[in-house]
C-alpha positions, 0 to 999 in steps of 0.5 A: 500500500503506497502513502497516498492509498493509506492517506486515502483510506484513513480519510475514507475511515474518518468520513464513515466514522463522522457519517454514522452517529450525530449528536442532536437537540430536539425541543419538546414540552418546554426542554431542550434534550440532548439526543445521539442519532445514528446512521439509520436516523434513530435517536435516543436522549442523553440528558436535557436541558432548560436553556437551548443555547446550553443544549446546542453548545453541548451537542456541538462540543460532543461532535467537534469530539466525535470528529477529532477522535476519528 
């Protein structure tokens, strides 16, 4: 396997790693609930939160995570 093959499978490896679980915020009865959505579209809740911009704060923390680790 040459470099460039190598670089272009690990960058083949990030963007599924990326694609496959996002992490969301849905607002329902009045709070705001982080949620993990996966590739299929299903989405469970992790915790929630009164205040919205706390909530997409920690949504965006947890996949700028999700993106580094890959």
């Amino acid at each position: 396997m040459t470099p460039e093959e190598y670089a272009d499978e690990l960058e083949r490896e990030l963007q599924a790693r990326n694609d496959r679980a996002r992490y969301i915020v849905r607002e329902e009865h009045g709070e705001h609930h982080l949620m993990r959505r996966n590739g299929a579209g299903q989405a469970w809740g992790i915790t929630r939160y009164i205040n919205p911009e706390t909530a997409a704060l920690a949504a965006a923390v947890l996949n700028r995570l999700k993106e580094d680790e890959a």
